[in-house]
N, CA, C and O atoms as a GROMACS GRO file, in nm:
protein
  260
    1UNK      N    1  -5.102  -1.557  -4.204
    1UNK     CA    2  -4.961  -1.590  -4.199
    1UNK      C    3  -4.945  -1.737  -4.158
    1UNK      O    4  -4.996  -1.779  -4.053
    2UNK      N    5  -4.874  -1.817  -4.241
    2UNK     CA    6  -4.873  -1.961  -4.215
    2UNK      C    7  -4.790  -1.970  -4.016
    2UNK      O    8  -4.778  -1.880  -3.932
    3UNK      N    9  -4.752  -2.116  -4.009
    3UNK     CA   10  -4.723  -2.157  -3.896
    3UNK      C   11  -4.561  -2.110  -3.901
    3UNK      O   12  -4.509  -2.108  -4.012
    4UNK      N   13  -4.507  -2.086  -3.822
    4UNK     CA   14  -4.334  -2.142  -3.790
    4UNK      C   15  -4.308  -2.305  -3.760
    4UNK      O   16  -4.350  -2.383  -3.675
    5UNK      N   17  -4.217  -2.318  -3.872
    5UNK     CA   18  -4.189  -2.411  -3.852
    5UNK      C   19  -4.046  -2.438  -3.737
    5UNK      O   20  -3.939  -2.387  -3.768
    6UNK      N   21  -4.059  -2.525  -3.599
    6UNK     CA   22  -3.956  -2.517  -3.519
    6UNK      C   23  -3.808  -2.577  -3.532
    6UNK      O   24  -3.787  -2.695  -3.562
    7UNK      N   25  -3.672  -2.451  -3.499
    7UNK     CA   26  -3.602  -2.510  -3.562
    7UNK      C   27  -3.505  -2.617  -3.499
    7UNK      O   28  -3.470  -2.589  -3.384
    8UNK      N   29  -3.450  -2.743  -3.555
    8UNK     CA   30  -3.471  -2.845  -3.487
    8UNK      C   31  -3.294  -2.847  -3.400
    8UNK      O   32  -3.254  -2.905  -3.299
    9UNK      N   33  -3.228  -2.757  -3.494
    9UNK     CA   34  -3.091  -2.766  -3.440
    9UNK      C   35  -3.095  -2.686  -3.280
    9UNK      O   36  -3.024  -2.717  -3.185
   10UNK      N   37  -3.205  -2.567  -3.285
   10UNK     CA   38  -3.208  -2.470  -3.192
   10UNK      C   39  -3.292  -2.587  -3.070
   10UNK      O   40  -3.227  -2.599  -2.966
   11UNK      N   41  -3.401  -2.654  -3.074
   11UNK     CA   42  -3.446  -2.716  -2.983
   11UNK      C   43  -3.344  -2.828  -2.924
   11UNK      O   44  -3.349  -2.850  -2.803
   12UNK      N   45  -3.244  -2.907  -3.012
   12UNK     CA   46  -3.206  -3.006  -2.945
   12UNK      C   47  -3.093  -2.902  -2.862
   12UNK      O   48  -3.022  -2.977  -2.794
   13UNK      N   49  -3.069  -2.820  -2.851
   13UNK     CA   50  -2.949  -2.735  -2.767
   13UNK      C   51  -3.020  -2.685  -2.692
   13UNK      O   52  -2.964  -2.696  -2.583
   14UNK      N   53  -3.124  -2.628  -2.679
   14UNK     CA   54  -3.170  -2.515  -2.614
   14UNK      C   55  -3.320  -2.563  -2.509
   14UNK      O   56  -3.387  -2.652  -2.561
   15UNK      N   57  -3.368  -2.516  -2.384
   15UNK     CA   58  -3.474  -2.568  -2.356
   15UNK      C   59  -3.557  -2.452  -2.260
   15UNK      O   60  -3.488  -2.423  -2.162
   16UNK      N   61  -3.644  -2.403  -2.262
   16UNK     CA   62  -3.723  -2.311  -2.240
   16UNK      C   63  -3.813  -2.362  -2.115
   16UNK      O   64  -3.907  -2.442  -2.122
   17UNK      N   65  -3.749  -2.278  -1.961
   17UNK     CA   66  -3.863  -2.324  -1.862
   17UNK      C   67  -3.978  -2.305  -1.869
   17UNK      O   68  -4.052  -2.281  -1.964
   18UNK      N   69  -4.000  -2.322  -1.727
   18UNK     CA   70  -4.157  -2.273  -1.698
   18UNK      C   71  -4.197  -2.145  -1.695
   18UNK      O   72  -4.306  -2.102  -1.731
   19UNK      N   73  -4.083  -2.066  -1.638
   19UNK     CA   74  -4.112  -1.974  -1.644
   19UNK      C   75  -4.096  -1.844  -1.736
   19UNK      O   76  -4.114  -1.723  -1.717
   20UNK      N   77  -4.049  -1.934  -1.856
   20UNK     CA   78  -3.970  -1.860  -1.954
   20UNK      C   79  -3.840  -1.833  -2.018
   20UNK      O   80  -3.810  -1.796  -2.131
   21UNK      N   81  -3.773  -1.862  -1.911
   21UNK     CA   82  -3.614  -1.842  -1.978
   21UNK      C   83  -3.558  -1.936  -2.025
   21UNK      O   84  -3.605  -2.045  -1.993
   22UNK      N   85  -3.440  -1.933  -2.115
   22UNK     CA   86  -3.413  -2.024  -2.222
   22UNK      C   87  -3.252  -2.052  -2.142
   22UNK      O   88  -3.159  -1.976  -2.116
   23UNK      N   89  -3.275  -2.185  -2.125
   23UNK     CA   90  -3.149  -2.236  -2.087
   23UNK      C   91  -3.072  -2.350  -2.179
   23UNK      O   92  -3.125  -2.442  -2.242
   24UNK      N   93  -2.900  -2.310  -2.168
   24UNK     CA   94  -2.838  -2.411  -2.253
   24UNK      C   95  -2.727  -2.485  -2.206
   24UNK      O   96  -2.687  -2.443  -2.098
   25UNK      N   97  -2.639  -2.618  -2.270
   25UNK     CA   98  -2.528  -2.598  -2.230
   25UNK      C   99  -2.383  -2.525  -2.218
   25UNK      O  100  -2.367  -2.431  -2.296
   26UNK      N  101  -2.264  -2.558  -2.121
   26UNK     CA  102  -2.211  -2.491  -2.191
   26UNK      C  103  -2.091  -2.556  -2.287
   26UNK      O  104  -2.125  -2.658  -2.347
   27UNK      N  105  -1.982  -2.518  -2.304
   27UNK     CA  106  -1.912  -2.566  -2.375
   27UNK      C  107  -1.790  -2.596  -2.318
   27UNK      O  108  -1.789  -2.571  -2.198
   28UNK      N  109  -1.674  -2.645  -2.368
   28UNK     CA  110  -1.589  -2.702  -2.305
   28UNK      C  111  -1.564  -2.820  -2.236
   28UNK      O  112  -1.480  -2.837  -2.148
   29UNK      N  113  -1.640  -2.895  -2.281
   29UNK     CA  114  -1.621  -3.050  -2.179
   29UNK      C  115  -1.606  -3.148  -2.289
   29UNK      O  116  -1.691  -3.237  -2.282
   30UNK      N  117  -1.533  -3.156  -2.376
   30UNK     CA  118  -1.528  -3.294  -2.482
   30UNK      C  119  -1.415  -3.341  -2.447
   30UNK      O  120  -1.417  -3.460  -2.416
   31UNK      N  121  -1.315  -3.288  -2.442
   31UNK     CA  122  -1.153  -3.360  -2.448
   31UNK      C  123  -1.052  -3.292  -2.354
   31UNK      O  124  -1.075  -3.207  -2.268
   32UNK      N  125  -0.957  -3.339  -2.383
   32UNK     CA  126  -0.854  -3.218  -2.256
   32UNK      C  127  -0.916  -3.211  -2.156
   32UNK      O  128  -0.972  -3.103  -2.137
   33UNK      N  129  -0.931  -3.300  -2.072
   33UNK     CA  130  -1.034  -3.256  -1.926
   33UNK      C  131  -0.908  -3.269  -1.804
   33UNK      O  132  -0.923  -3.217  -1.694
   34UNK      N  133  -0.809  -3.329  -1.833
   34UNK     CA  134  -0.720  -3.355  -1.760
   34UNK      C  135  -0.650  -3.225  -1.691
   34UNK      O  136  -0.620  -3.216  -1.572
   35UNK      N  137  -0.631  -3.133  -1.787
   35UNK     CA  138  -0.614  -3.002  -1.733
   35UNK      C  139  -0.669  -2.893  -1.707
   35UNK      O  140  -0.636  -2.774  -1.707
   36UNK      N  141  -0.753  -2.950  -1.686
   36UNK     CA  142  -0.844  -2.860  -1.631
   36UNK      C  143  -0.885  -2.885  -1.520
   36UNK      O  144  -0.897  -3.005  -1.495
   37UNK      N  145  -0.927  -2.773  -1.399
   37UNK     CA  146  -0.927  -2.796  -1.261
   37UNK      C  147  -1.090  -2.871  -1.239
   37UNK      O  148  -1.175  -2.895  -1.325
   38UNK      N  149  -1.091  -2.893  -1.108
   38UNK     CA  150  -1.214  -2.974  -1.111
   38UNK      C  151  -1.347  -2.891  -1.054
   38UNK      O  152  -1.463  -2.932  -1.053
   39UNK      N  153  -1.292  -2.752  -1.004
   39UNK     CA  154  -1.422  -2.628  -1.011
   39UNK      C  155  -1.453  -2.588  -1.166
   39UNK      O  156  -1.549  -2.548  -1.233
   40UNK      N  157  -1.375  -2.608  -1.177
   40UNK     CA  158  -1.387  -2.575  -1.389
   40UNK      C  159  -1.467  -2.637  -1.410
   40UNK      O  160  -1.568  -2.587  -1.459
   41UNK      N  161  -1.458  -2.810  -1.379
   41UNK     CA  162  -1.537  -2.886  -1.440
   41UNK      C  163  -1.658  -2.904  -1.465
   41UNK      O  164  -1.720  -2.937  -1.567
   42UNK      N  165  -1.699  -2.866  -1.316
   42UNK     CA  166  -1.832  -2.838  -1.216
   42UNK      C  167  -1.876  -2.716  -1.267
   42UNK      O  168  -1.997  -2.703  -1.287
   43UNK      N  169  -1.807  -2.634  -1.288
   43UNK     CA  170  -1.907  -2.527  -1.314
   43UNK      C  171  -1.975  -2.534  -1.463
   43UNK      O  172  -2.092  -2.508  -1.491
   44UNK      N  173  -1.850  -2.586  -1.570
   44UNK     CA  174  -1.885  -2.614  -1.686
   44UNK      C  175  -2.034  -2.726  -1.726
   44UNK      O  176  -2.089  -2.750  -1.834
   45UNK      N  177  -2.060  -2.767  -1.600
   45UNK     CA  178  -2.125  -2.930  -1.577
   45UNK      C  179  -2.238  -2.854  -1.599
   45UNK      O  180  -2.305  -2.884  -1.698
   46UNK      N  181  -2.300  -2.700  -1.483
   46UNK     CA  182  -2.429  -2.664  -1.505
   46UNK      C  183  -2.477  -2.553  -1.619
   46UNK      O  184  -2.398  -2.462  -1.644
   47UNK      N  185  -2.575  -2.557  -1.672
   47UNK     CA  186  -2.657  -2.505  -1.749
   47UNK      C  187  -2.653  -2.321  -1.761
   47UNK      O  188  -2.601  -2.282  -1.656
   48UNK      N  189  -2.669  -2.267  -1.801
   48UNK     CA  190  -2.679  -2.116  -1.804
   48UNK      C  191  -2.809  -2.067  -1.904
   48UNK      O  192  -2.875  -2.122  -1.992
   49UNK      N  193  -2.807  -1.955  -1.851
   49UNK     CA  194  -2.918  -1.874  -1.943
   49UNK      C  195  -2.881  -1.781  -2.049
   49UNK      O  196  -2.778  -1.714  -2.057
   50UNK      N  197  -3.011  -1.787  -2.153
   50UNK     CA  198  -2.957  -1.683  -2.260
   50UNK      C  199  -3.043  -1.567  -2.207
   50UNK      O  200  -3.142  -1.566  -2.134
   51UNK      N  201  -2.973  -1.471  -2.266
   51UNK     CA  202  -3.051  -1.362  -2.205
   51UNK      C  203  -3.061  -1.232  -2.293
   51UNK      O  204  -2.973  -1.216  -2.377
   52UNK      N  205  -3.155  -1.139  -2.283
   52UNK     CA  206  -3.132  -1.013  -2.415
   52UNK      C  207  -3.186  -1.088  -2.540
   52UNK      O  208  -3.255  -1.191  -2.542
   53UNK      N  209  -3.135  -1.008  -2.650
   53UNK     CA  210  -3.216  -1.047  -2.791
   53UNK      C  211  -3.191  -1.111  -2.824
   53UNK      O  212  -3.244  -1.121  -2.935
   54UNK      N  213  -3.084  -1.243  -2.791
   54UNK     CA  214  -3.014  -1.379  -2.814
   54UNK      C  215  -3.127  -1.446  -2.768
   54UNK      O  216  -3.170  -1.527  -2.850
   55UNK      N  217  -3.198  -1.438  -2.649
   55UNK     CA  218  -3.334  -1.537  -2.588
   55UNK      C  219  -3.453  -1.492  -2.702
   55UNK      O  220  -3.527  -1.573  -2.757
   56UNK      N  221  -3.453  -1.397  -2.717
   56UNK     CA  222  -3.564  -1.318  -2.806
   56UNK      C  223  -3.604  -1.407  -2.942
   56UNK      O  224  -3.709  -1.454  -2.984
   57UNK      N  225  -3.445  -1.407  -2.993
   57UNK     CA  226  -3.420  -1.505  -3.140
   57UNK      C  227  -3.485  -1.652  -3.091
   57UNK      O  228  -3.589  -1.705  -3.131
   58UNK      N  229  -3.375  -1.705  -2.977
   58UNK     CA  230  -3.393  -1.851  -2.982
   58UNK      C  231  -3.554  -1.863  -2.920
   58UNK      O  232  -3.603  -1.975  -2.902
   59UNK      N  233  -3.632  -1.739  -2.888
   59UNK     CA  234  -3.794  -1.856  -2.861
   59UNK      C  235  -3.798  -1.835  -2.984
   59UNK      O  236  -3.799  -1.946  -3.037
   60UNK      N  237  -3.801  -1.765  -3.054
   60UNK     CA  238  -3.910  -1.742  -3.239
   60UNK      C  239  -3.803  -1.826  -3.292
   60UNK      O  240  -3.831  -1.798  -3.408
   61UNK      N  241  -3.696  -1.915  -3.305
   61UNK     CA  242  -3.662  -2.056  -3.353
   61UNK      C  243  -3.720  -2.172  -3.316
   61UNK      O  244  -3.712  -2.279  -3.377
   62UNK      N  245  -3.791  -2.145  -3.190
   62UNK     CA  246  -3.829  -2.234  -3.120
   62UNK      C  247  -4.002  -2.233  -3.086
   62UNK      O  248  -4.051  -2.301  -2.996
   63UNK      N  249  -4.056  -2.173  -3.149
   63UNK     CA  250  -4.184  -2.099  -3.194
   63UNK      C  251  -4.273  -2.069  -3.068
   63UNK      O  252  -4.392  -2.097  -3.080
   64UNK      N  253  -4.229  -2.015  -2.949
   64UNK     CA  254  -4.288  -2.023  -2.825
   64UNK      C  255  -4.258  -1.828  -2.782
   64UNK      O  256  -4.162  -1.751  -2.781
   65UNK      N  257  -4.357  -1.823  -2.763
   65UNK     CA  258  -4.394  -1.677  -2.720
   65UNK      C  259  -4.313  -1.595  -2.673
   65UNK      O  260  -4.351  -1.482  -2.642
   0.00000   0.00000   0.00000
């Protein structure tokens, strides 16, 4: 069976620790920031995990075990 090739839209979004789990950003921070509170902002600021058969997909896009 040839190689996987990795897919490049899924790596520049997505990044896989050390220990395995696949973390991304989130969404909501381009425009309109004005109304939005500033715990919003902050929370929107850090990273989250995928988790279930959504992580499953994005390692085999990302060709890592």
């Amino acid at each position: 069976m040839p190689k996987l090739k990795t897919h490049k839209g899924t790596a520049k979004r997505m990044k896989v620790t050390k220990t395995g789990k696949v973390t991304r950003r989130r969404a909501f921070k381009n425009h309109m920031l004005s109304k939005k509170s500033k715990s919003r902002k902050r929370r929107i600021n850090t990273t989250a995990t995928v988790d279930g058969a959504m992580a499953k997909n994005v390692k085999r896009a990302l060709g890592v075990k």
